[in-house]
RODOGU-300034 format. One line per 4 residues: number of its first residue (from 0); for each residue y, x, z of N, C-alpha, C. Coordinates in steps of 0.05 Angstrom, whole numbers, plus 5000, padded with zeros to 4 digits. Layout:
N
NUM> Y,X,Z,Y,X,Z,Y,X,Z ~ ... $
This chain:
393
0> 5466,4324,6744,5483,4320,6721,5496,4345,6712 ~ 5510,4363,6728,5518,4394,6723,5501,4403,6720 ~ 5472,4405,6729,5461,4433,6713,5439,4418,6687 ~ 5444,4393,6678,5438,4387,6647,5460,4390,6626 $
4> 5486,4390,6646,5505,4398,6621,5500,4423,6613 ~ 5499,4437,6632,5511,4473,6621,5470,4477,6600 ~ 5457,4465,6605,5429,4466,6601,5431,4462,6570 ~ 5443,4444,6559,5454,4430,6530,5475,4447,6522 $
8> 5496,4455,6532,5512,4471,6525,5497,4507,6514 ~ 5476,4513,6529,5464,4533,6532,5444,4536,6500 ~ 5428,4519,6501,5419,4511,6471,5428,4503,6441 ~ 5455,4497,6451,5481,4483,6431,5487,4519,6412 $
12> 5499,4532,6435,5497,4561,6434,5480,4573,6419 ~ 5454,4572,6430,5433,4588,6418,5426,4573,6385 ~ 5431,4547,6371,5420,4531,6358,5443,4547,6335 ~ 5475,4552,6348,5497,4561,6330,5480,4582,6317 $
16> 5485,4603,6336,5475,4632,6335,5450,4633,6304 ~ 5426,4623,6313,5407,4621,6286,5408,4620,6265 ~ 5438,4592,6264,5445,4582,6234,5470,4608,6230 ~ 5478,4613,6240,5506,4647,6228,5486,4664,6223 $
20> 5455,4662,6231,5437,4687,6223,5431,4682,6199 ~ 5417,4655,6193,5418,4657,6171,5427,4658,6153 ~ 5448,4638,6159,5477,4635,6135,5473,4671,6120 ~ 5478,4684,6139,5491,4716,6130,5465,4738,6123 $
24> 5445,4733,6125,5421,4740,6107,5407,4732,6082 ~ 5422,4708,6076,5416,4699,6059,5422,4701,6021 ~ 5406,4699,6010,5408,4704,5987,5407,4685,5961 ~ 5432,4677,5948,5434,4656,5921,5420,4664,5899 $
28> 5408,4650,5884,5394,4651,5859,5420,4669,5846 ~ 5430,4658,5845,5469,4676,5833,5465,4700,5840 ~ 5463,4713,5865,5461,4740,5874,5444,4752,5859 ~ 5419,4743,5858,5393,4758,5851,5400,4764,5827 $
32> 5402,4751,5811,5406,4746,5781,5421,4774,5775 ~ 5449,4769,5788,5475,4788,5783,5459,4822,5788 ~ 5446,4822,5809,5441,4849,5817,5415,4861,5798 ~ 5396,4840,5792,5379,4846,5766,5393,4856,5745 $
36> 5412,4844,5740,5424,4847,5712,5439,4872,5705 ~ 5455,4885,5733,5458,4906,5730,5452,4931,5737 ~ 5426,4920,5756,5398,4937,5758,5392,4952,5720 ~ 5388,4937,5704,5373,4942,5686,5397,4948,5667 $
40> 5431,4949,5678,5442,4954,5652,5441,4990,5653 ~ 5438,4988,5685,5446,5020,5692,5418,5036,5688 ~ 5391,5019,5679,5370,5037,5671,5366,5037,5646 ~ 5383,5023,5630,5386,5035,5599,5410,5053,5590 $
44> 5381,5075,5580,5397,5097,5576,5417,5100,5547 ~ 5404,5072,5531,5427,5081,5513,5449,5052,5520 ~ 5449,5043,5543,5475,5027,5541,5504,5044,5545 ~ 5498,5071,5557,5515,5092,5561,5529,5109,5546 $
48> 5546,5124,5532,5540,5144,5516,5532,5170,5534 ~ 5524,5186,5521,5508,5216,5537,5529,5235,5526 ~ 5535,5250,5542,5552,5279,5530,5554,5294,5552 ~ 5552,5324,5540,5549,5347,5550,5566,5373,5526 $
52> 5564,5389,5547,5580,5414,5542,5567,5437,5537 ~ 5568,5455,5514,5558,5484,5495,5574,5495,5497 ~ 5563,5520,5506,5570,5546,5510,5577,5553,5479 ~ 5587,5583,5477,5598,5589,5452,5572,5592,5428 $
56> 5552,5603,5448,5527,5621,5444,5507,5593,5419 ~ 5509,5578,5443,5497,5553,5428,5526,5536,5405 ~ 5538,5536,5411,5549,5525,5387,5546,5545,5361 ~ 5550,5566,5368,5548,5584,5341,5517,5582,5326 $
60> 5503,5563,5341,5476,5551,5321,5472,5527,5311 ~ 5494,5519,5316,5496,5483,5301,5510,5492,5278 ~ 5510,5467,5259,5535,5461,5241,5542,5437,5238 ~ 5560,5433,5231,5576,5403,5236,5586,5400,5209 $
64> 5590,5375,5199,5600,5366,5180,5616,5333,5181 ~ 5639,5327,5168,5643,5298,5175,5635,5285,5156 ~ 5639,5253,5171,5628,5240,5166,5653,5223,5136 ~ 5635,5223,5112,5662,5219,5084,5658,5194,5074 $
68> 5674,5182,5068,5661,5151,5056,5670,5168,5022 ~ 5651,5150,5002,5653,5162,4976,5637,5142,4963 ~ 5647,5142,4939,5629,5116,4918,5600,5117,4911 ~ 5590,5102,4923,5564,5106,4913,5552,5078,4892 $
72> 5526,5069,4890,5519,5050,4875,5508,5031,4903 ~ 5518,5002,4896,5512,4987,4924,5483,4985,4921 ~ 5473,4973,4943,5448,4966,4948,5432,4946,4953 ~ 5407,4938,4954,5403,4908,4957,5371,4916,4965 $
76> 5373,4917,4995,5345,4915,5015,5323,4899,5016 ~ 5299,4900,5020,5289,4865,5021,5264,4884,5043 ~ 5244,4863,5053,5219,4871,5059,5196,4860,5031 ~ 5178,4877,5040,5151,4866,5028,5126,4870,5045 $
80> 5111,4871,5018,5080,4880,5039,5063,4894,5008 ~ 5057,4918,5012,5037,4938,4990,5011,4922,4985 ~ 5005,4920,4964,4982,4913,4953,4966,4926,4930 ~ 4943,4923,4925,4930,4935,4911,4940,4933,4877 $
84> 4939,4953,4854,4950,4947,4836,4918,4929,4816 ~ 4927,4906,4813,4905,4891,4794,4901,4896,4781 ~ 4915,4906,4769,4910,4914,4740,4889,4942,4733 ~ 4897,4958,4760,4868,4979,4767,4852,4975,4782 $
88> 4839,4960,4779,4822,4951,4798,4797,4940,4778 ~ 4773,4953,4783,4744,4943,4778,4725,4933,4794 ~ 4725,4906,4785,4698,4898,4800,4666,4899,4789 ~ 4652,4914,4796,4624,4924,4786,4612,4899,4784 $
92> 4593,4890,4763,4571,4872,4770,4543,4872,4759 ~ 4523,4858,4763,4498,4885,4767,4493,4871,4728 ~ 4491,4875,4710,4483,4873,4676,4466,4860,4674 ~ 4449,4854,4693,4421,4843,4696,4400,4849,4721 $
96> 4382,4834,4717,4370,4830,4750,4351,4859,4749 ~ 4347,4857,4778,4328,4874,4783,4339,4896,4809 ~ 4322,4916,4810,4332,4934,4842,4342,4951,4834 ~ 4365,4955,4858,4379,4976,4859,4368,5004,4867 $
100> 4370,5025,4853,4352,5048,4860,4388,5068,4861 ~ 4375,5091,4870,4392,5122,4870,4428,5108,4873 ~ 4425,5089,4893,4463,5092,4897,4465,5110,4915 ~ 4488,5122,4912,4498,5154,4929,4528,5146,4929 $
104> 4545,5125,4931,4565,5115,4933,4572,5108,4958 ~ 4594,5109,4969,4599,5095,5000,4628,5082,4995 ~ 4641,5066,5015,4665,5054,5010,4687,5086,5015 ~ 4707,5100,5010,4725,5117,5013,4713,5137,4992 $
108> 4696,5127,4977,4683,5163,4959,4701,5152,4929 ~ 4707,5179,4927,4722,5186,4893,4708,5184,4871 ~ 4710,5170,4850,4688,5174,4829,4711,5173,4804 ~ 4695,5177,4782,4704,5187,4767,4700,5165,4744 $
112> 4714,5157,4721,4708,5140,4704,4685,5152,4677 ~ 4669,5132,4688,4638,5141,4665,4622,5148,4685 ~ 4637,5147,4710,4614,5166,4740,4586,5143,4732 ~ 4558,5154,4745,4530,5132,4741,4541,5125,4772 $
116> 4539,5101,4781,4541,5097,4810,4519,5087,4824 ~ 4500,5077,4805,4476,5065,4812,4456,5050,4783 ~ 4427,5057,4798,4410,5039,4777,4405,5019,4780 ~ 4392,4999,4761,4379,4983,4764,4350,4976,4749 $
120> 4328,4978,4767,4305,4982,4747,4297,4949,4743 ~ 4302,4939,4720,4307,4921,4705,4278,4914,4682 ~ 4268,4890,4687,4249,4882,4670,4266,4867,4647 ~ 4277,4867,4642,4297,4862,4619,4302,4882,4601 $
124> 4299,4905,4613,4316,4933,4608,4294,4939,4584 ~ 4270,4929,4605,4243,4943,4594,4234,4929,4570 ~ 4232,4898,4564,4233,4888,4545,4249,4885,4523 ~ 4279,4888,4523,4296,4902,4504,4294,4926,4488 $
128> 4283,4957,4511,4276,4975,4492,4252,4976,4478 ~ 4227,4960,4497,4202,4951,4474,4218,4934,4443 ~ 4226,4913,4449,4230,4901,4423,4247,4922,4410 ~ 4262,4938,4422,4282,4952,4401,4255,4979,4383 $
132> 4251,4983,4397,4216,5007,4388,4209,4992,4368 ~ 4196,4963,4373,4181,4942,4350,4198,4946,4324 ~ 4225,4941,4326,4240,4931,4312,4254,4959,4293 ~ 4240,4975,4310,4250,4997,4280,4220,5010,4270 $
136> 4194,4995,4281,4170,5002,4268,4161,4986,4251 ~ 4181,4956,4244,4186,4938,4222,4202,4949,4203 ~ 4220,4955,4208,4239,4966,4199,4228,4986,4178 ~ 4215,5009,4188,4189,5032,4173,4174,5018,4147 $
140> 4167,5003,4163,4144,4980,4149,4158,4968,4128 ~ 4186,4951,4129,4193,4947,4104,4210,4956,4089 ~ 4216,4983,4089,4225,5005,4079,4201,5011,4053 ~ 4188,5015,4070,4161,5021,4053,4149,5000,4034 $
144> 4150,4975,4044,4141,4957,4025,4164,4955,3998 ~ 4196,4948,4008,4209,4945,3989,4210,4962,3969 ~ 4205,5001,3973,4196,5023,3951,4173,5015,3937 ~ 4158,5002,3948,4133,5002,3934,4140,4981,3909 $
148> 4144,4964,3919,4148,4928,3908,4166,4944,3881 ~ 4192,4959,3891,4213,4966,3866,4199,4982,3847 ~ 4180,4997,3848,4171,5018,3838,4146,5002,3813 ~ 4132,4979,3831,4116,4971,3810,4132,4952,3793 $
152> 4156,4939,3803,4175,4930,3775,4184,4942,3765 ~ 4191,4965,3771,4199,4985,3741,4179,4992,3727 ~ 4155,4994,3738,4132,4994,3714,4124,4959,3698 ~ 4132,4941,3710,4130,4916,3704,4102,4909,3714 $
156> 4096,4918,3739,4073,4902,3755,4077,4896,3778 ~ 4101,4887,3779,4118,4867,3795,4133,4847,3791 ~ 4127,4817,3806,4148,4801,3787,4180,4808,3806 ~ 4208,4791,3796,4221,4786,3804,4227,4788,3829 $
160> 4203,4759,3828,4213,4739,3862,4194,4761,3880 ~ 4167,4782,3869,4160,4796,3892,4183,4817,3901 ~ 4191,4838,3884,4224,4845,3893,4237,4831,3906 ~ 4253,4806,3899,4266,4792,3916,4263,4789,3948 $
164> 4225,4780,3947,4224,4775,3982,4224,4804,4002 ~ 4218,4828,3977,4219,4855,3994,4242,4859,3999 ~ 4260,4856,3984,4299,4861,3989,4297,4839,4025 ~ 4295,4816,4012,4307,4793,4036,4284,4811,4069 $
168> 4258,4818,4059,4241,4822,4082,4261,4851,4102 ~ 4272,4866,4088,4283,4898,4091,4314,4893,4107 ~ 4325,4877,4092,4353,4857,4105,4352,4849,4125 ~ 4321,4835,4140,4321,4827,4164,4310,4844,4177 $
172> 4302,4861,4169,4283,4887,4185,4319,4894,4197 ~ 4328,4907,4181,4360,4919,4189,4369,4902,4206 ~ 4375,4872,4215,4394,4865,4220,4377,4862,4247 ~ 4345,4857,4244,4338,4859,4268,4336,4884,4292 $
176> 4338,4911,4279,4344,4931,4291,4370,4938,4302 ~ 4397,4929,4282,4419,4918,4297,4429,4901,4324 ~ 4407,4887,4323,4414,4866,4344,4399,4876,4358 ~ 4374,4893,4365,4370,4897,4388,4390,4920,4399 $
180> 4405,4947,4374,4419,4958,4385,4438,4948,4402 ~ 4451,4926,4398,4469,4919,4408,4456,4910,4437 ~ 4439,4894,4437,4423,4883,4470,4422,4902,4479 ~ 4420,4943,4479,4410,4952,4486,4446,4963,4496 $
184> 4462,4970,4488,4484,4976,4493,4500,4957,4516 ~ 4490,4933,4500,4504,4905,4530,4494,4916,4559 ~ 4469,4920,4557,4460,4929,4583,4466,4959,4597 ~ 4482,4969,4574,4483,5001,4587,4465,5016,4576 $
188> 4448,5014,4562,4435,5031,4560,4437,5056,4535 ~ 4432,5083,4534,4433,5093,4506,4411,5094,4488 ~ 4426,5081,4462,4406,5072,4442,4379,5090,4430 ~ 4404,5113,4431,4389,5142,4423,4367,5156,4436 $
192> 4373,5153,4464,4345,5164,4479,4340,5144,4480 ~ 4335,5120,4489,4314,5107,4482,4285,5103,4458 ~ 4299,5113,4445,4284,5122,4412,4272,5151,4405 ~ 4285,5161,4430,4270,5198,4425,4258,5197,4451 $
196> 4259,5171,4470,4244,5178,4493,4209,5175,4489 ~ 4192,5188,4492,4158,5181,4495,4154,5160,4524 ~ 4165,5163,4541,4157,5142,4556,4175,5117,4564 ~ 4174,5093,4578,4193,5073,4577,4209,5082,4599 $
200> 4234,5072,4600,4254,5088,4627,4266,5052,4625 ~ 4258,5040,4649,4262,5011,4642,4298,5009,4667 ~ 4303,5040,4672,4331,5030,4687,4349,5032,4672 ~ 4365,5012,4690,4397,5016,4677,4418,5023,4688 $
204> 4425,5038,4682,4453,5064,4705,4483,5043,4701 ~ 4488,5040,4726,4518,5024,4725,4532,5051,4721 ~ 4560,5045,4716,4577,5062,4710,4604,5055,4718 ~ 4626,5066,4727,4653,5062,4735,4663,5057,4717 $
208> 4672,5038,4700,4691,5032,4686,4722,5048,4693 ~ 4724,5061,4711,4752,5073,4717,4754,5095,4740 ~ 4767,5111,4741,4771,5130,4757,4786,5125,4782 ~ 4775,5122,4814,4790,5118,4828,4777,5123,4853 $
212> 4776,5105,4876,4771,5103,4902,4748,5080,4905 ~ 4722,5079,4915,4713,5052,4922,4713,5036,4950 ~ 4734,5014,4946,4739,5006,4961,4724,4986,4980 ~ 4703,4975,4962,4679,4955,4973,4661,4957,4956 $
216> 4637,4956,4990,4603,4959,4973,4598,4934,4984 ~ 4574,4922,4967,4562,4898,4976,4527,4892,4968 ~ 4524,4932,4966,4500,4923,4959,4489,4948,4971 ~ 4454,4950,4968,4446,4975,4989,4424,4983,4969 $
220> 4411,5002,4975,4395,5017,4959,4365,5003,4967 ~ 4353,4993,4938,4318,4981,4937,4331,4950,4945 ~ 4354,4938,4947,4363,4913,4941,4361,4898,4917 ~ 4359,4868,4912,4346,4855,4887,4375,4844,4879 $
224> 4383,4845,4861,4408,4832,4853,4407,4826,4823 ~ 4427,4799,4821,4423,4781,4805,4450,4778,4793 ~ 4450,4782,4753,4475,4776,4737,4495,4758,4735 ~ 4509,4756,4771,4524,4740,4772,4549,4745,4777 $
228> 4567,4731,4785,4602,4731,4792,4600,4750,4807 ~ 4587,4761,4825,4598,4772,4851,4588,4805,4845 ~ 4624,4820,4857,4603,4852,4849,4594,4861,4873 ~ 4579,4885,4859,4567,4902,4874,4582,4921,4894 $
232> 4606,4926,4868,4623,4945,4876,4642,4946,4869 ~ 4668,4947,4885,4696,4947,4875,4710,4978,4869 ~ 4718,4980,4848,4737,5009,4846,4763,5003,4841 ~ 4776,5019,4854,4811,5018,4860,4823,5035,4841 $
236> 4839,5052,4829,4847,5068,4823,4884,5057,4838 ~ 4881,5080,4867,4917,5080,4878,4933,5101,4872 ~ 4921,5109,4850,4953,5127,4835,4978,5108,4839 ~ 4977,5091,4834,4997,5063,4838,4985,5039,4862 $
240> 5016,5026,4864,5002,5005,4886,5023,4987,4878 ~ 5019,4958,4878,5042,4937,4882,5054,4934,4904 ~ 5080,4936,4901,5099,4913,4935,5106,4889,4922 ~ 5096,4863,4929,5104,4841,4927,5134,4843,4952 $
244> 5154,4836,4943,5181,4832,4962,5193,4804,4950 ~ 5210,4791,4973,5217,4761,4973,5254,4771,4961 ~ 5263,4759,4938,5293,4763,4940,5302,4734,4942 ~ 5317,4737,4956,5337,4714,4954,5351,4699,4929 $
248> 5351,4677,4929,5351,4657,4904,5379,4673,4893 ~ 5406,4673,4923,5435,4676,4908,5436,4715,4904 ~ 5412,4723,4902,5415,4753,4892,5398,4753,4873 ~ 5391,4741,4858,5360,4738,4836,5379,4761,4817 $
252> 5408,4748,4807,5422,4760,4787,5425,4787,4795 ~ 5425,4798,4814,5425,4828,4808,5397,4847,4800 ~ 5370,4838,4800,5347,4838,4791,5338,4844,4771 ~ 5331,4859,4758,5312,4856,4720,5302,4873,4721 $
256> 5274,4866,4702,5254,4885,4700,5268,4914,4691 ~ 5246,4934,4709,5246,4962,4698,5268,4969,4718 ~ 5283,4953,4734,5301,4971,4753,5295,4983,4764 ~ 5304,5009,4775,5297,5027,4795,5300,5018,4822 $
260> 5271,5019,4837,5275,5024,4871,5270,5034,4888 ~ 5272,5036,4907,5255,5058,4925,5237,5045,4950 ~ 5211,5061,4954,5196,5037,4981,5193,5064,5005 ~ 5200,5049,5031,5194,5062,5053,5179,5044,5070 $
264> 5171,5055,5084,5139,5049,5100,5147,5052,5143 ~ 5145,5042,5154,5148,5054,5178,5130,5079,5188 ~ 5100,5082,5168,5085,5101,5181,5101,5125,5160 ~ 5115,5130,5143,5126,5152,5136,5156,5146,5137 $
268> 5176,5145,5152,5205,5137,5155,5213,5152,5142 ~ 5204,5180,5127,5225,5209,5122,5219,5202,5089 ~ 5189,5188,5082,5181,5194,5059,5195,5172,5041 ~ 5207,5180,5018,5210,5155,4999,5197,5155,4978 $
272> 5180,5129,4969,5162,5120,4940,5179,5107,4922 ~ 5174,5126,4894,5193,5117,4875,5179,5090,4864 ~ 5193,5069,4855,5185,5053,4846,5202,5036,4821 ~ 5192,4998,4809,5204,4990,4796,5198,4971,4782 $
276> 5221,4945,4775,5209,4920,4782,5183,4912,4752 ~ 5168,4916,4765,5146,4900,4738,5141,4874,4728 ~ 5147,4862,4748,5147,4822,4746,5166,4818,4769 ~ 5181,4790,4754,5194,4769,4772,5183,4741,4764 $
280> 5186,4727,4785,5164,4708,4791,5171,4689,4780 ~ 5162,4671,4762,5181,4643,4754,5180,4622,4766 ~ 5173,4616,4791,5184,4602,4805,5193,4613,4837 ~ 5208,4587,4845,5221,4595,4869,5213,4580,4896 $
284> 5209,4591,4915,5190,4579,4943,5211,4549,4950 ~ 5208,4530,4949,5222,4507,4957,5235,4511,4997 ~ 5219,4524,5001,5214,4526,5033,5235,4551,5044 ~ 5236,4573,5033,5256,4595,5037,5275,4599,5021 $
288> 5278,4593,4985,5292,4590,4967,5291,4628,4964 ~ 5266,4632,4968,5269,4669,4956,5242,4671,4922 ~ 5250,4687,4917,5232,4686,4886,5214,4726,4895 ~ 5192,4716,4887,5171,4742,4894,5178,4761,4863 $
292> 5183,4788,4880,5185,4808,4860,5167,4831,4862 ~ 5151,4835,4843,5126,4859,4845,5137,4879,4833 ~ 5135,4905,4855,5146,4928,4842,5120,4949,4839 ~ 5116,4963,4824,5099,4984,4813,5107,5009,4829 $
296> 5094,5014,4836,5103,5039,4866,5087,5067,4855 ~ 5095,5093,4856,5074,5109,4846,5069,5117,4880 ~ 5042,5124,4876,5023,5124,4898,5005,5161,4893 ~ 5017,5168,4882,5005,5190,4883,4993,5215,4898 $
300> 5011,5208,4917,4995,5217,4950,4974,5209,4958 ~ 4970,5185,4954,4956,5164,4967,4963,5152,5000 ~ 4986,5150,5005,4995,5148,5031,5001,5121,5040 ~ 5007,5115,5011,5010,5077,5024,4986,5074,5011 $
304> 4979,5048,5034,4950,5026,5035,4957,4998,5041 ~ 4947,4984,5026,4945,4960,5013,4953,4944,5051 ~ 4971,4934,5042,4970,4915,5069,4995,4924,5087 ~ 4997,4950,5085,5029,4959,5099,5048,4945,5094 $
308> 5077,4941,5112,5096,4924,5111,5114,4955,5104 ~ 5125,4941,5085,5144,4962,5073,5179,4955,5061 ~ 5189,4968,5065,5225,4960,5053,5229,4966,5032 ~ 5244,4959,5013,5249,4960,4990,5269,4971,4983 $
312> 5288,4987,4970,5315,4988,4963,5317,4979,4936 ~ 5338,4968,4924,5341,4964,4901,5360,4982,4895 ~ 5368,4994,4871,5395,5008,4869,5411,4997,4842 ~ 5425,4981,4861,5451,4974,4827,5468,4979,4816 $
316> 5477,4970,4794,5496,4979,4773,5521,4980,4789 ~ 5521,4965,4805,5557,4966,4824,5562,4986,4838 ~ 5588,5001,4838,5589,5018,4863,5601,5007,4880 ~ 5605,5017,4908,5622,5008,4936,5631,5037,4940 $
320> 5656,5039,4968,5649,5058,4981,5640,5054,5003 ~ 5626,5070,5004,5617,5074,5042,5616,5099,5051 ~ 5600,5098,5083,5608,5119,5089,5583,5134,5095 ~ 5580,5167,5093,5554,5177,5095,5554,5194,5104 $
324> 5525,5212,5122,5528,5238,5132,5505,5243,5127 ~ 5495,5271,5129,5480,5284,5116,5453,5265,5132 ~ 5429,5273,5122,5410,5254,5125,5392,5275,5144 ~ 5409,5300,5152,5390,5315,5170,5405,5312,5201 $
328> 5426,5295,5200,5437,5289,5227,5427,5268,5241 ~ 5417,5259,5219,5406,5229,5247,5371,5242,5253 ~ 5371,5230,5275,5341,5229,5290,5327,5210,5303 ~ 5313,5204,5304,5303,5172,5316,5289,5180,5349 $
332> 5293,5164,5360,5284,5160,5385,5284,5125,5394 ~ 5250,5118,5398,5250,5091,5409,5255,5070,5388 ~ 5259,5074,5361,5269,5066,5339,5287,5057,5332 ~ 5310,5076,5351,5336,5077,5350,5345,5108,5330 $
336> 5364,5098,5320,5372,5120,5308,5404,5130,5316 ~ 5397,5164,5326,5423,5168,5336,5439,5194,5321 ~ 5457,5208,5330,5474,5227,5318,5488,5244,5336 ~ 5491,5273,5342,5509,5278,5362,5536,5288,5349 $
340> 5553,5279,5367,5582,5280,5355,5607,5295,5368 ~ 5608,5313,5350,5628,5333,5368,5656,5318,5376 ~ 5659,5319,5399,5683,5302,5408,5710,5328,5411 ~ 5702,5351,5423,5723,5374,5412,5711,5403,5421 $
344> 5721,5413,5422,5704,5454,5408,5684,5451,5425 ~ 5678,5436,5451,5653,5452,5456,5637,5422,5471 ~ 5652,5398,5466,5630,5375,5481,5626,5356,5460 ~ 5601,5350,5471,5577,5330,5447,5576,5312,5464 $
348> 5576,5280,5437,5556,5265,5458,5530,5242,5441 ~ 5516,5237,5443,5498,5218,5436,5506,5196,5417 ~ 5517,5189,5397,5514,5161,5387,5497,5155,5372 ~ 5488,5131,5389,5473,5101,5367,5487,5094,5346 $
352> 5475,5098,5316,5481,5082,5296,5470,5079,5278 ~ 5479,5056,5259,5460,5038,5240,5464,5054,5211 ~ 5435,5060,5197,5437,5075,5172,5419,5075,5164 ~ 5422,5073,5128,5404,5069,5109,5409,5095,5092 $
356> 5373,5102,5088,5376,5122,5071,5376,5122,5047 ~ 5398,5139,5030,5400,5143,4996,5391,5157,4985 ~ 5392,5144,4955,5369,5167,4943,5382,5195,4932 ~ 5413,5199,4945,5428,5224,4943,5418,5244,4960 $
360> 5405,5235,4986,5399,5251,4997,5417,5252,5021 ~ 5437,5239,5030,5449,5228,5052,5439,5199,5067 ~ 5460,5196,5080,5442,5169,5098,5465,5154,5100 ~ 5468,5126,5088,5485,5102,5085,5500,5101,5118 $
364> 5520,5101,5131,5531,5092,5156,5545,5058,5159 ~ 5522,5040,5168,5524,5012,5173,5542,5003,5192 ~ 5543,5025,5212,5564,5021,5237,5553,5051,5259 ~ 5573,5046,5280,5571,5071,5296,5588,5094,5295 $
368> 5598,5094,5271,5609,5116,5262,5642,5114,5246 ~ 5660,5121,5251,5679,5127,5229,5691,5152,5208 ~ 5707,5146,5191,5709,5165,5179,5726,5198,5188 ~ 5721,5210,5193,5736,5224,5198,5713,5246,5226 $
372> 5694,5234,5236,5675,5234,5257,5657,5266,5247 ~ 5658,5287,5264,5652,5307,5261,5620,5303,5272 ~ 5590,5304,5264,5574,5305,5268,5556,5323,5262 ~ 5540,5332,5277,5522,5352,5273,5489,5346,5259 $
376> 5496,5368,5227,5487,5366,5213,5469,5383,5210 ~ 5467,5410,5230,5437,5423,5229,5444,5430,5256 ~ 5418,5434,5270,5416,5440,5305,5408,5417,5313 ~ 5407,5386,5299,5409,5368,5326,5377,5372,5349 $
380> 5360,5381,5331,5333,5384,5343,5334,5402,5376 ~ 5351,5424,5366,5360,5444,5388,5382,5427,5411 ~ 5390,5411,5399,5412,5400,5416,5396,5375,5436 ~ 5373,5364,5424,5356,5347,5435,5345,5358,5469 $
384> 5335,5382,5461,5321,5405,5471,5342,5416,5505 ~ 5363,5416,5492,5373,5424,5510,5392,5397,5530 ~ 5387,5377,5512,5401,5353,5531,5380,5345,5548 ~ 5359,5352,5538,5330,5338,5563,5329,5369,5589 $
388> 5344,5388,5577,5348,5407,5606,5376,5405,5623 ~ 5389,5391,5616,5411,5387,5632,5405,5362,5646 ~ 5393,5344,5636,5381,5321,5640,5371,5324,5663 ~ 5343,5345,5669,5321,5356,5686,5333,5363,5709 $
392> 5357,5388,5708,5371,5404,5723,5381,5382,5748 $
């Protein structure tokens, strides 16, 4: 009986011991969570601000300027998306059947308006300039008869009605040489060499209706193609481009044709496209309550392409004040945009802040910043440079 007590007592012991092990190794969903969370606040580098200290040497290569609120004209942002301008835009289609000979065109090649872009050797082509040949060797023919016919009625060995049918026969000679000119032009072709040519040239040369870019081929060279809906070949001209952008129903009123706006692009952040509103939409999406506004963008670089997501500025008649700094102080990193800010003679530090660019040539301040805020307005590139070596050190 004594040595099963102390035997139970002995295990009682050891059974404690396990559970205080674990108890005190153990870890709450709560814990984990908490130490994640500030695992990752202390590995973001901009949840911090950054600041460092310049020598005399280096400050005497910055310049600083503050930050001024001052009246400007308010603004009104939207997104869109760039599109092709319709209104320049040609779609090729083949005049009539037959094969495609000598295309030297590819999709990205420049052509020129009146450029030949391709033939088509056309049995159509070839029976138009036969009848048009026929039709002015009738033509000869009753030229000649109606002199004759007039000539023997002025001697009176002609009646009337034989004059008469030479006039009506000469009338249709003309009107039938007309009308083949014209069949001969429908198709492209020139009337003139055709008529000084000695042998038949039965093709017919497409031509660019416009000066631009070709953006789609759909046809290949010794291919059979047929006078229908679908082209051959599309030409662009992107001197211009449309942004379709969505405005909001309760901002429609600040809107009207011909306003001035400006489009920026994420693949050019620095670049701005002048633009301006060409159409507003007459109706309104039931689903978002925004109305589609097409702005006419000049494209003369050629840098925006049809399909880019792009921002819009509007610029209106209202002023505000706000507040602005030169547009050479901010710099982007991570697609944050920051500023360094002299805090006093010789220490800087990093701020994050929100800003839109104007067409003054400063940069709108959304937040981050107040007035009075001394920021560095040339050097920040150098100041970058040297925060990633203190950084290193």
């Amino acid at each position: 009986m004594k040595t099963r007590g102390r035997s139970g007592t002995f295990y009682a012991a050891l059974l404690l011991l396990a559970n205080l092990g674990c108890h005190g190794g153990a870890k709450t969903p709560e814990d984990v969570s908490v130490k994640q969370s500030n695992a990752g606040r202390e590995s973001d580098p901009a949840s911090s601000t950054k600041g460092f200290t310049l020598d005399d040497k280096m400050l005497a290569n910055i310049r600083t300027q503050e930050v001024r609120s001052q009246e400007l004209p308010m603004l009104l942002t939207t997104t869109g998306k760039v599109q092709f301008n319709e209104d320049r835009i040609a779609r090729v289609l083949a005049p009539a059947s037959g094969q495609v000979l000598s295309l030297h065109v590819k999709v990205g090649d420049p052509v020129k308006k009146g450029e030949t872009l391709f033939y088509i050797n056309s049995r159509e082509a070839a029976a138009a300039i036969t009848e048009h040949l026929e039709s002015h060797k009738d033509l000869q023919l009753a030229e000649k008869t109606h002199a004759m016919t007039l000539d023997l009625f002025q001697h009176q060995a002609a009646s009337v009605m034989a004059l008469r049918q030479a006039e009506s026969d000469l009338a249709k000679a003309r009107a039938h040489v007309a009308r083949t000119e014209e069949s001969l032009r429908v198709l492209g072709l020139d009337v003139d060499r055709s008529e000084r040519s000695e042998r038949l040239d039965s093709r017919i040369p497409v031509r660019s209706p416009l000066g631009g870019t070709v953006i789609e081929r759909r046809v290949t060279e010794g291919q059979f193609v047929q006078p229908d809906s679908n082209p051959l070949l599309v030409v662009a001209d992107l001197s211009t481009v449309w942004v379709l952008a969505d405005i909001f129903e309760h901002d429609l009123h600040l809107v009207s044709l011909g306003q001035k706006a400006e489009v920026s692009t994420v693949a050019y952040p620095d670049k701005r496209f002048m633009a301006r509103v060409s159409r507003i939409s007459d109706s309104l999406d039931p689903t978002t309550h925004t109305v589609k506004v097409r702005f006419l963008a000049d494209n003369s670089t050629g840098q925006l392409k049809p399909e880019m997501f792009a921002t819009v500025t509007l610029i209106l008649s209202q002023a505000t004040q706000v507040l602005t700094v030169p547009a050479t102080a901010v710099f982007v990193e991570g697609e944050r945009n920051y500023v360094f800010v002299l805090q006093s003679d010789h220490h800087l530090t990093r701020q994050q802040v929100n800003v839109v660019p104007d067409p003054s040539g400063r940069a709108r301040v959304v937040g981050g910043l107040q007035a009075g805020d001394r920021v560095v307005s040339d050097g920040a590139l150098l100041l970058q440079l040297e925060e990633s070596k203190k950084e290193s050190s």
